[in-house]
N, C-alpha and C positions, 0 to 999 in steps of 0.2 A: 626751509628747514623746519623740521618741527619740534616740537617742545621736549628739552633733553630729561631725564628721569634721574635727580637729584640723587644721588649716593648718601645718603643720613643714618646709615644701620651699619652696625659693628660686629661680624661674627668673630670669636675665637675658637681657636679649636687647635686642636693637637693631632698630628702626625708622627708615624715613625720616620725614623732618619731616610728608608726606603720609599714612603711614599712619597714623601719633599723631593726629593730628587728624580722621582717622576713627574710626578707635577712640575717639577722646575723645565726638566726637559720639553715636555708637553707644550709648557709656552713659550719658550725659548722656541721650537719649531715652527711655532702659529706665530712668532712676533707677539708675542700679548705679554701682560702681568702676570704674575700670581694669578691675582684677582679676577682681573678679567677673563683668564682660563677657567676659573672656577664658575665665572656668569655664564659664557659659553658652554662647559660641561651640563652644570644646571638645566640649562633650558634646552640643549640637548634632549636629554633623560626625559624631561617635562612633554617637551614634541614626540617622542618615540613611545609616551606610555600615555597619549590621549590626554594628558593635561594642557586645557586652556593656554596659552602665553601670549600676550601681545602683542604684534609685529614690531610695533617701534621699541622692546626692550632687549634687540637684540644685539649685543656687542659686538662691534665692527674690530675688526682685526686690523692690529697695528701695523704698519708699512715699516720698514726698515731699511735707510739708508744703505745704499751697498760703501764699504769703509774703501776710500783713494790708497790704491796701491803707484808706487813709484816704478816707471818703467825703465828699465836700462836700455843702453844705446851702443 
Protein backbone atom coordinates (compact mmCIF):
# COMPACT_ATOMS: atom_id res chain seq x y z
CA UNK A 1 0.00 0.00 0.00
CA UNK A 2 1.20 3.22 -0.46
CA UNK A 3 1.85 6.31 1.48
CA UNK A 4 -1.74 7.77 2.38
CA UNK A 5 -2.01 11.96 1.88
CA UNK A 6 -2.40 13.31 5.34
CA UNK A 7 -5.77 15.56 5.55
CA UNK A 8 -4.15 18.86 7.59
CA UNK A 9 -6.24 21.87 5.51
CA UNK A 10 -9.40 23.22 6.62
CA UNK A 11 -11.65 24.70 3.92
CA UNK A 12 -14.87 26.82 4.93
CA UNK A 13 -17.24 27.91 2.91
CA UNK A 14 -20.80 28.51 2.51
CA UNK A 15 -23.70 27.26 0.53
CA UNK A 16 -27.09 27.85 -0.09
CA UNK A 17 -29.63 25.52 1.53
CA UNK A 18 -30.13 24.18 -2.44
CA UNK A 19 -26.82 23.41 -2.95
CA UNK A 20 -26.10 21.39 0.48
CA UNK A 21 -28.61 19.19 -0.37
CA UNK A 22 -27.26 18.35 -3.56
CA UNK A 23 -24.14 17.80 -2.52
CA UNK A 24 -25.54 15.75 0.25
CA UNK A 25 -27.33 13.65 -2.27
CA UNK A 26 -24.49 13.40 -4.53
CA UNK A 27 -22.69 11.60 -1.77
CA UNK A 28 -25.13 9.78 -0.20
CA UNK A 29 -25.45 8.12 -3.98
CA UNK A 30 -21.47 7.48 -4.34
CA UNK A 31 -21.44 6.21 -0.53
CA UNK A 32 -18.84 9.14 0.26
CA UNK A 33 -18.75 12.19 2.81
CA UNK A 34 -19.34 15.55 2.24
CA UNK A 35 -15.87 15.87 1.96
CA UNK A 36 -14.82 13.34 0.24
CA UNK A 37 -17.40 14.22 -2.52
CA UNK A 38 -15.93 17.34 -2.72
CA UNK A 39 -12.16 15.67 -3.24
CA UNK A 40 -13.80 13.58 -5.93
CA UNK A 41 -15.75 16.47 -7.59
CA UNK A 42 -12.27 18.54 -7.43
CA UNK A 43 -10.18 16.28 -9.06
CA UNK A 44 -12.69 15.41 -11.41
CA UNK A 45 -12.95 19.09 -12.85
CA UNK A 46 -8.89 19.18 -12.44
CA UNK A 47 -8.81 15.76 -14.89
CA UNK A 48 -11.45 17.07 -17.44
CA UNK A 49 -9.60 20.65 -17.88
CA UNK A 50 -5.75 19.31 -18.22
CA UNK A 51 -4.76 19.94 -14.67
CA UNK A 52 -1.85 17.70 -13.46
CA UNK A 53 -3.29 15.41 -10.41
CA UNK A 54 -1.56 12.59 -8.85
CA UNK A 55 -2.87 9.17 -9.21
CA UNK A 56 -2.57 8.16 -5.59
CA UNK A 57 -4.83 11.38 -4.55
CA UNK A 58 -7.63 9.86 -5.63
CA UNK A 59 -10.56 9.28 -3.24
CA UNK A 60 -11.76 5.81 -3.15
CA UNK A 61 -15.38 5.43 -2.66
CA UNK A 62 -16.94 4.36 0.37
CA UNK A 63 -18.69 0.64 0.36
CA UNK A 64 -21.68 0.48 2.17
CA UNK A 65 -23.12 -2.21 4.15
CA UNK A 66 -26.38 -3.33 2.60
CA UNK A 67 -28.68 -2.80 6.32
CA UNK A 68 -30.33 -6.82 7.56
CA UNK A 69 -33.87 -6.90 6.69
CA UNK A 70 -35.94 -9.41 8.72
CA UNK A 71 -37.73 -12.06 6.62
CA UNK A 72 -41.20 -13.50 7.32
CA UNK A 73 -42.25 -17.09 7.26
Amino acid sequence: MGDIERKTETVNLRLSPRMKELLRTAAEREHRTLSNMIEALVLDYCESRGIAVAQDVRPASRTRKKPVTATRR
